[in-house]
C-alpha positions, 0 to 999 in steps of 0.5 A: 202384392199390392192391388195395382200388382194384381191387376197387372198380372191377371189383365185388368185394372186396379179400379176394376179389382176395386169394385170386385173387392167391393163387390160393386160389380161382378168379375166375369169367369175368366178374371176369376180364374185369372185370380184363383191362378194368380193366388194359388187358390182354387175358383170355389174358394174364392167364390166361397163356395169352399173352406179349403184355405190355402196354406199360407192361411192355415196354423200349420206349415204347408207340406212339400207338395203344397210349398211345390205347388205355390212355388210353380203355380204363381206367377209372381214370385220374385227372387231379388226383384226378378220374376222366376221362369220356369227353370229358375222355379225348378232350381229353387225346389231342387235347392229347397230339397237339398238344403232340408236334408243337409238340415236334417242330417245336420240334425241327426249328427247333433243328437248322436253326438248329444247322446254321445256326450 
């Protein structure tokens, strides 16, 4: 996401974010929880008051709930260029979901077949 995307989401402008970034000036409450939404992070983390990382900066992949959560919190997540409502979020996961038990059943019929073999 760019910072002109940014600011467009969370209603300000890109030299406003700027100057956050920069710390030239201070954002009011309301943009910061603007951002933390827009972000999928929490206020404390982004006022660095936190070390909680959000999942996409850890080693380790992000659980089912998290991976959820990313998906239904942020507002600007595209599919084919087009934002997702909140039914089109719904489907997604429910297709996620299945297509992580066609995977892991795919999986087990391969290692019954190799213990098989």
């Amino acid at each position: 996401m760019t910072q002109k995307q940014l600011a467009e989401l969370i209603g300000t402008t890109e030299a406003s974010l700027s100057r956050y970034e920069n710390n030239l000036r201070e954002p009011k409450a309301e943009i910061i929880s603007k951002l933390a939404k827009t972000l999928g992070v929490s206020t404390d983390y982004l006022l660095g008051k936190s070390e909680d990382k959000p999942w996409w900066e850890k080693d380790e992949p992000p659980t089912d709930i998290e991976l959820e959560e990313f998906i239904k919190n942020n507002s600007n997540i595209k599919l084919m260029g087009n934002p997702l409502d909140e039914k089109t979020k719904d489907d997604v996961i429910m297709f996620l979901r299945a297509a992580h038990e066609f995977i892991k059943q795919k999986r087990k019929r391969e290692e019954e077949k190799d213990k098989n073999d």
